[in-house]
N, C-alpha and C positions, 0 to 999 in steps of 0.2 A: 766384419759383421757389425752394424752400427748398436749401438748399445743406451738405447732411449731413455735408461733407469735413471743414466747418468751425464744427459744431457748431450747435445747433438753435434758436439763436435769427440764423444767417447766414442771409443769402438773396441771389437776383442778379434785377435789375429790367431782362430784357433791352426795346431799344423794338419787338420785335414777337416774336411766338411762337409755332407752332405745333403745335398739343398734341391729343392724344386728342378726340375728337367727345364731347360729353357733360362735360366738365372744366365747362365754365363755368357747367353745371346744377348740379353736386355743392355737397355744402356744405363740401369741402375748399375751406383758404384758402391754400395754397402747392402747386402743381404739382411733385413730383419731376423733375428734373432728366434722370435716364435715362426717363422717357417724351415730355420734348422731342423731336420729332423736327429740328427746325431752329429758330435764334435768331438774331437781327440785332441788332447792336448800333452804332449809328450816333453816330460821335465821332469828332472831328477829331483828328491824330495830331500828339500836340507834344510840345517837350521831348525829343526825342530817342526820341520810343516808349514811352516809360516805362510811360503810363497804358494807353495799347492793350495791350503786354505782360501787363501787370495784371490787366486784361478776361480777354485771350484764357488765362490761366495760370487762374484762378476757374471761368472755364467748363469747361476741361477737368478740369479736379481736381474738380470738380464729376460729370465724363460726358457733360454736354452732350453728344449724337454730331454737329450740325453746327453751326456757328457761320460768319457772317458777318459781317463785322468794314468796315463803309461809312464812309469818310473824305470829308467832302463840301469840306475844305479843298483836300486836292490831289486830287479825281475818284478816286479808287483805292479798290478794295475786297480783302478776301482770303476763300476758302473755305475753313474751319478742317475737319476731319474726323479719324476715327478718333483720341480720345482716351487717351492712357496716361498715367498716372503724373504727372499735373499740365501735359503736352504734349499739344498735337496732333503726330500723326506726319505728317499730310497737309497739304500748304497751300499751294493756288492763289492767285495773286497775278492782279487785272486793273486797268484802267484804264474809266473812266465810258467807255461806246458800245460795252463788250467787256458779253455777255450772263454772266454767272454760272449755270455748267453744276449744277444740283442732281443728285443721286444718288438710284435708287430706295432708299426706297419714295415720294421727290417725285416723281422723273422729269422736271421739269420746268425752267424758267430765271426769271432774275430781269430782265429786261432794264433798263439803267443809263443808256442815251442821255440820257432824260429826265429823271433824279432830279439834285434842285437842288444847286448846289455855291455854300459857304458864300464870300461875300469874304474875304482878307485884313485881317486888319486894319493901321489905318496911324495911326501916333501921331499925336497930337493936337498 
C-alpha cells in the first residue's frame, strides 16, 4: 500500500487488506491507502508500545480509515477509526472472545475466540 504522506518510494505491508474488487486484476502495483477500506496488522505489543504506536501513527497519516491492530501475545486487539492528522480519533479496545464490531460499509465482525495466541517467551 503505497504511503504518499511519506513520500513515493514509502509504503505499509499491512498482514491483511481489504480493497476495492478488481485491484488485484489491475496492473497497479501499490493500493492507495484512502481506498482501503480495512487493514490488520497483527504484532505482538512490546517495549512498552513503541512499535504498535509506530504501526498505528503510519497508517493513519497515511488515511487508512480502519485499522486493526491484533496482539496475539496478550489476546487484545484495538479498532483504529476515523483518521486525522497522523491520529486515529476513534479506538475500541478488546480482548481474544470479545467479537470486533466493524462499521458500515463492512457491517460486519471479526470474531477473536479462536485466533491463536503467541507463547511467551522464557529465557533459555
Amino acid at each position: 500500500m503505497a504511503r504518499p504522506d511519506a513520500g513515493p518510494d514509502a509504503y505499509l505491508t499491512p498482514d491483511l487488506a481489504v480493497c476495492p474488487y478488481g485491484f488485484l486484476g489491475s496492473d497497479e502495483s501499490l493500493l492507495h491507502p484512502r481506498a482501503v477500506e480495512l487493514a490488520v496488522v497483527v504484532r505482538p505489543v512490546t517495549r512498552g508500545g513503541a512499535d504498535a504506536d509506530a504501526d498505528v501513527s503510519a497508517y493513519a497519516g497515511a488515511g487508512v480509515r480502519l485499522l486493526v491492530l491484533v496482539d496475539p501475545l496478550r489476546g487484545r486487539w484495538s479498532l483504529n477509526s476515523h483518521p486525522r492528522g497522523g491520529r486515529y480519533r476513534v479506538v475500541r479496545r478488546g480482548v481474544y472472545g470479545e467479537g470486533i464490531p466493524l462499521p458500515v460499509p463492512l457491517g460486519c465482525g471479526i470474531e477473536t475466540a479462536c485466533l491463536p495466541r503467541y507463547a511467551a517467551a522464557t529465557a533459555q
